[in-house]
N, C-alpha and C positions, 0 to 999 in steps of 0.2 A: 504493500500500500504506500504510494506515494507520500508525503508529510505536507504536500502543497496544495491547499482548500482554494478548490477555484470557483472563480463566482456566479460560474455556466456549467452546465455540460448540456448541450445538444444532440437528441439522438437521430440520426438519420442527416444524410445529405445530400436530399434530393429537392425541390423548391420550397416545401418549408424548412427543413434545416439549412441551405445556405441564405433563403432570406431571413431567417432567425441572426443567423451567423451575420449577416449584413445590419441588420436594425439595431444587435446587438452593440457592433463597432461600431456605427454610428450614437448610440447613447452615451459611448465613454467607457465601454465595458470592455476591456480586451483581456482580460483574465479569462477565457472559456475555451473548451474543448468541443468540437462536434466528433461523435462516437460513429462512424459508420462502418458496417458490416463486408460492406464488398471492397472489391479495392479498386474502385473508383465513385466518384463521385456520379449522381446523375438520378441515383434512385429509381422508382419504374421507370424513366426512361433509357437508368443505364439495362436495368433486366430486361426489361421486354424490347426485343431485339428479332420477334416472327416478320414475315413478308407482309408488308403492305400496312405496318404498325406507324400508324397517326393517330392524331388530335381529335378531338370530335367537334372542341370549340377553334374558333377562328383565329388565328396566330397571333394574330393584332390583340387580342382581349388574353392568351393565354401566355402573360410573360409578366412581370412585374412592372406595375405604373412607375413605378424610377428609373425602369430601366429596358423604354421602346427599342424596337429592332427594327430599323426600316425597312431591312436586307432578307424578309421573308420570303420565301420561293416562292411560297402557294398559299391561297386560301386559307386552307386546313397541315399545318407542318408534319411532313414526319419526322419520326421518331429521331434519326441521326442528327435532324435538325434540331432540335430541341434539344437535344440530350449538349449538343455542342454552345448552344444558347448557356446552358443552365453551367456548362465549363466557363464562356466566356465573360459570363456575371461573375463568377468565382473569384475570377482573375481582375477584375476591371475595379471589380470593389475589395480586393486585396483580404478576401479570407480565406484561400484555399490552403494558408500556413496554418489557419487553428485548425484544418482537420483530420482528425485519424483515421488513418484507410484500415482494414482490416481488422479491427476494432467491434467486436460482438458482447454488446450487454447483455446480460446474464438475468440479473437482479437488482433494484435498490432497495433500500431500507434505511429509515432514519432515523437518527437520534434525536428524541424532542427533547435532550438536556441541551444539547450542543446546538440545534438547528442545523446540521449536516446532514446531508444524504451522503451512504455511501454507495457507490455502483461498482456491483461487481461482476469482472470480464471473462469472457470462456478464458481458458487456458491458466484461470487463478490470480490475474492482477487486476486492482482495486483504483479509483478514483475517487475523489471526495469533491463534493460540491453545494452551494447554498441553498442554488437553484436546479429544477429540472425540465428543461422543454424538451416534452414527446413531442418529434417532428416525424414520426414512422408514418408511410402511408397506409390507410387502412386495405387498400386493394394489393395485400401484397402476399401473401402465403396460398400458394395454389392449392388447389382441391381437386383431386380427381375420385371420382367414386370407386368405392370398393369391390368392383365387377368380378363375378367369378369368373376364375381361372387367368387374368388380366397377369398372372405371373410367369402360365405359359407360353405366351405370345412367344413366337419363335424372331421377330422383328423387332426394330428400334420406335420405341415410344416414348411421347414426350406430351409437355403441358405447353400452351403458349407461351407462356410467364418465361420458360425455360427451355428455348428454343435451341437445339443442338444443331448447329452450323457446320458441321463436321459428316451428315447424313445429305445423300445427294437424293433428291426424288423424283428425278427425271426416269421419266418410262417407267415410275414405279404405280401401283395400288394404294391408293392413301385414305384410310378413313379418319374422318373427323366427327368427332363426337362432341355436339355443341354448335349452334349458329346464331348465337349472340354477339356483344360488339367485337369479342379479337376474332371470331372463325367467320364475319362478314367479310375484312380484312385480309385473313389470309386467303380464304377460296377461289376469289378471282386470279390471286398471283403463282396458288400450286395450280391450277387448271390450266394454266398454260403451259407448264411442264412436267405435269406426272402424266400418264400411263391412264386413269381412270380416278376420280374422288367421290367418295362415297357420304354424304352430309348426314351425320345420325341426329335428327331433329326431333325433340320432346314437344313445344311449344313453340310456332311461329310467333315472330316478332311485326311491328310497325317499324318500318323501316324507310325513312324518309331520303328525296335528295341530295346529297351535300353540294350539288354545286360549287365542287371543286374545281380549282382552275392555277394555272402560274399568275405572280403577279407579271407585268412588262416591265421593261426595265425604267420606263418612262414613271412607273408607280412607283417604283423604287425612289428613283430620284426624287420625285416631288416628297416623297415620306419624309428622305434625308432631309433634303431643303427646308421644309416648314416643318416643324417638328409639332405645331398647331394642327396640321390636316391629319397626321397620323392618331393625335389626342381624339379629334373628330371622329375620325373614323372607330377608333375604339367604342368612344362611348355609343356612336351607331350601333355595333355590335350589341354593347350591353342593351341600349334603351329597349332592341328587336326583341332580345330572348325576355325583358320586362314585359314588354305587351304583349307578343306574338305568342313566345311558349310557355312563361307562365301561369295563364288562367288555363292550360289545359291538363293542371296538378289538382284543380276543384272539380269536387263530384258534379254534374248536372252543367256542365260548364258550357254557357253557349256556344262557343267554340271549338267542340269537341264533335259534334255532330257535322261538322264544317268541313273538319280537319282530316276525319275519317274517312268522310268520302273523297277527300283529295287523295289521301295513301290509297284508298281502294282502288282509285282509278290508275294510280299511276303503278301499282301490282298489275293489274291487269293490262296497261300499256306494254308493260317490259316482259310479263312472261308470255309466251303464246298456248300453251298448253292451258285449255280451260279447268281442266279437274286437279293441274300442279295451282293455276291460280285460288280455287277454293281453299286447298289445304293451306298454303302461305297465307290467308286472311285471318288475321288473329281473332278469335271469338271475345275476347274481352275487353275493354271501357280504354281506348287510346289512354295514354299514360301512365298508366297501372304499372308497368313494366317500363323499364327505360326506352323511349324511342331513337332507333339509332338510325344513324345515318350513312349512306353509299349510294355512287351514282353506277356501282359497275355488278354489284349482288345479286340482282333479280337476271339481270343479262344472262349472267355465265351460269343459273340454272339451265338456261336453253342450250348451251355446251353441250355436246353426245358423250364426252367422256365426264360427265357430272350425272349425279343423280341423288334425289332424297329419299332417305328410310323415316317411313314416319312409326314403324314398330319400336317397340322398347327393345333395349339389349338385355336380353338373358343370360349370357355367356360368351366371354370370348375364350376362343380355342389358341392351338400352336399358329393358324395358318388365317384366320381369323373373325369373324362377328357372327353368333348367333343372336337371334332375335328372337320375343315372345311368340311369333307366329310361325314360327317352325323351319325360318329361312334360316339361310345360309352363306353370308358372305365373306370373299376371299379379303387382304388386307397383307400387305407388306408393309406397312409403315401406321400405327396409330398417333394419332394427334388429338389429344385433349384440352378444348376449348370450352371446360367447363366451370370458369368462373375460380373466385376465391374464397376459404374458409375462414371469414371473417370472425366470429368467436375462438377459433385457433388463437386468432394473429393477436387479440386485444388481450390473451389471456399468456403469449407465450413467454412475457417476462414476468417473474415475477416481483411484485410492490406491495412491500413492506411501511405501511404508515403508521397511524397514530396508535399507540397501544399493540403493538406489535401486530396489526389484523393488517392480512394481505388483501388484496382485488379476488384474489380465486374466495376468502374466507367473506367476501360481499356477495358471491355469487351472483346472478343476473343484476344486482341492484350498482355492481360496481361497474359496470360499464356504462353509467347513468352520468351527465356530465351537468353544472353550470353554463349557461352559454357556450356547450362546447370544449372548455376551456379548465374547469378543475371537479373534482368532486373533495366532498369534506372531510373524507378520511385521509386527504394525503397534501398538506400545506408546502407550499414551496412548489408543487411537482403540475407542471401546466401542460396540455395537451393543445396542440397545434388546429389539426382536424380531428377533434374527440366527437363523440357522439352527437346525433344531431346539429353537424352542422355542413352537409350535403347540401347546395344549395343545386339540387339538379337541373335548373334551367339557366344556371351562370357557369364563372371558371371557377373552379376550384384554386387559381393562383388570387385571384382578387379575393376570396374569404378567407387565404391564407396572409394575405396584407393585413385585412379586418383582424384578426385573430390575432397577430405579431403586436400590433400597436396597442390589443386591449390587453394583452400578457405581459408589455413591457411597463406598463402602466402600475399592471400588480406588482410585477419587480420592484419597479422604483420606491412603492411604498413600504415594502417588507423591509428592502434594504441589507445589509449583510448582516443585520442580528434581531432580526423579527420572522414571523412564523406567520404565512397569510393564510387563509383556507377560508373556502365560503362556507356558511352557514349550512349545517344539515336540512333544517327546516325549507331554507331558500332553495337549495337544492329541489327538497322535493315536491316545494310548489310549483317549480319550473318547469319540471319536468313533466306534473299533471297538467299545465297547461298546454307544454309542445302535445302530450301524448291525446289531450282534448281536442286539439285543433290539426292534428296528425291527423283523425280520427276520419274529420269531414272532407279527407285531399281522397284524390282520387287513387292515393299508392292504397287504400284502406278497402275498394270497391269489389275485394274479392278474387284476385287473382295470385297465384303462387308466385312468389316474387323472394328475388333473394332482401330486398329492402327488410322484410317483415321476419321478425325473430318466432322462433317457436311457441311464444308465449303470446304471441299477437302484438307486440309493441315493434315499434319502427326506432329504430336507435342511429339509422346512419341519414338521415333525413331531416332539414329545417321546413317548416311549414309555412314560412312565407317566402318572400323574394328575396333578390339582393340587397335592393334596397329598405326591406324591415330587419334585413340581416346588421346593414351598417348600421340602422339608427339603435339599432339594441345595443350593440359595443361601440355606440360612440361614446357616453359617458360611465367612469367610472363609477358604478354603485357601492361605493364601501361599507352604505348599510346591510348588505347583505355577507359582510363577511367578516370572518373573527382575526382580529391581530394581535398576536402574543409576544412578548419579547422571551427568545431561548434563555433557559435556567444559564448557559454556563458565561451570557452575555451581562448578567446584575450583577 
């Protein structure tokens, strides 16, 4: 264990932890560490590395307001871009020295005599720190289901999340199992060179245009130039997904009957097979499910070497996929594009807070957050994107701005020898309210949806817009939280 109490440690350095890492240095704070597990910096953009992996929001809205790109390719960024984006922030605002690559936290736990947390790192070494910000992305520990016989596979298989680059799939048999947002992405780009792709689909999706496009270089230059038009156009971005896709997260939403029939029409534009177009028409309430976006999806179902399985899997063999209905399909290569085991991921460190009670010893109640941002058993220790605060119709980079500024806030006033944590009580008024008004959005309308926990509660989701998101953490409420001074600071 080190003997040097630093006044940070940051977990994760992917855009909230190097924009943590940046507002951090920017307050005066340069005493901090950011903890990250891989060895490099980039976070989901360094992992997820499949064919055809972008943005789903507009490049312009998905980077941090301090710090526009004018030099965007396209509409929609991929991933290489971004991930080079999220280096060249690192660099520009001079924190890629506080951070530790290969660096896996383990555990914290804190001492309420001292006000230290200590963390501690696979392989047995220990950090000490005042403060803690969870910068981890919630979308990040892949989950593939437990398929019988999924051991015998005689072929190389893989998770999106964890794409092996080193597997060539030209001329091969490839099934994917999963056609939500990463296997819309990859299938157009293996269909061009495997052998045969086989899409094993549960539940069609709503899956809208993205009207992707390159910028010209002429948009380029105007961005550079007026740094005002680029501002512009951002807030364009946001004010759209304010009006346009917004109200289509409320039950009964005029808008929704609009919207539907637009998706409907334009499934039926892009596929030609009238009985493939039925089964792609999702039976459930737009929204319910995240609507994703592709302009190239629906097309390359009409490919001859594509096809949909709408049976369930009952078994994969040496050679490869049985189904509930008694079929039989071959497979050289599985690709599993079924999403993330988010109660894994919230659970897999463990925290140690007040009274010696971990998160796993809160069970479902500890993964409950304050604005996102802390819960009461654990003072000092701040969550970046903690619970409920999914603003699904904005960026995820803009709530992570919102979030930095109302966490730097709390810092300031704890200071290096005070104890913050919100109120229990506030806590769990907060929470009946998100979970009250969670209730009447349209993620609530009935549909199997990874959003919705076992218990019925919605925990990765805010229920208003961007803009009830910022007026909530614009001002400090410190009635709502307890400030201690640590025993070993009187």
């Amino acid at each position: 264990m080190t003997d040097t109490i630093l006044d940070a440690l940051v977990l994760g350095a992917g855009f909230a932890g190097i924009g943590a890492a940046i507002k951090l240095k920017q307050a005066g704070i340069t005493n901090f560490v950011v903890a990250e597990k891989d060895d490099a910096i980039g976070g989901t953009w360094y992992e997820n590395t499949y064919p055809g992996a972008a943005c789903d929001v507009p490049s312009h809205f998905y980077c941090y307001s301090f710090n526009p790109n004018p030099n965007w390719s396209r509409k929609f960024a991929p991933q290489k871009e971004i991930l080079q984006y999220i280096n060249d922030t690192a660099d520009k605002f001079g924190v890629r020295k506080f951070v530790r690559l290969n660096t896996k936290v383990e555990r914290f736990a804190l001492n309420e005599d001292t006000g230290i947390w200590t963390v501690y790192l696979e392989g047995g070494d220990s950090l000490q720190a005042r403060h803690i910000l969870n910068g981890m992305g919630g979308l990040h520990k892949p989950s593939i289901p437990p398929f019988k016989g999924l051991i015998k596979f005689h072929g190389p298989t893989m998770h999106s999340a964890k794409w092996d680059h080193s597997i060539d799939f030209k001329g091969k048999h490839v099934a994917i199992v999963g056609s939500a947002a990463s296997a819309i992405q990859i299938i157009p780009e293996l269909q061009k060179i495997s052998k045969q792709v086989d899409i094993y689909q549960r539940t069609p999706n709503y899956i809208a245009p993205r009207n992707d496009r390159d910028f010209t270089e002429k948009e380029k230059k105007r961005f550079a130039k007026w740094p005002w038009f680029g501002r512009l156009y951002r807030w364009f971005i946001y004010k759209r997904m304010e009006v346009v896709v917004y109200p289509l997260t409320q039950q009964k939403s005029r808008f929704s009957v609009k919207a539907t029939n637009r998706l409907v029409d334009w499934i039926r534009s892009a596929i030609s097979d009238v009985d493939l177009q039925d089964r792609m028409i999702p039976n459930y309430t737009i929204g319910c499910k995240r609507i994703l976006l592709s302009d190239t999806f629906y097309y390359t179902l009409g490919k001859e070497n594509v096809d949909v399985i709408f049976a369930g899997i009952s078994e994969i063999s040496k050679t490869g996929i049985k189904t509930f209905d008694g079929a039989s399909y071959p497979a050289d290569i599985l690709v599993f594009a079924t999403g993330f085991d988010l109660p894994g991921h919230m659970h897999s460190i463990d925290i140690v807070g007040k009274g010696g009670v971990s998160m796993d010893d809160l069970g479902l109640d500890g993964e409950e957050a304050f604005k996102g941002a802390m819960h009461s058993q654990f003072p000092n220790f701040y969550m970046i994107t903690g619970a409920n605060t999914g603003v699904g119709t904005s960026s995820v980079v803009y709530m992570i701005e919102l979030q930095l500024d109302y966490i730097l806030k709390l810092m300031k006033t704890a200071g290096s020898s005070k104890l913050i944590s919100v109120k229990a009580a506030a806590l769990k008024r907060f929470n009946a309210r998100i979970q009250d008004e969670l209730s009447r959005s349209v993620w609530a309308s009935g549909c199997d949806s990874w959003y919705i926990r076992e218990d019925g509660k919605i925990i990765t989701l805010y229920p208003g817009n961007a803009k009830q998101f910022a007026k909530e953490h614009k001002r400090l409420d410190l009635e709502n939280y307890d400030l201690i001074t640590a025993k070993a600071s009187t």
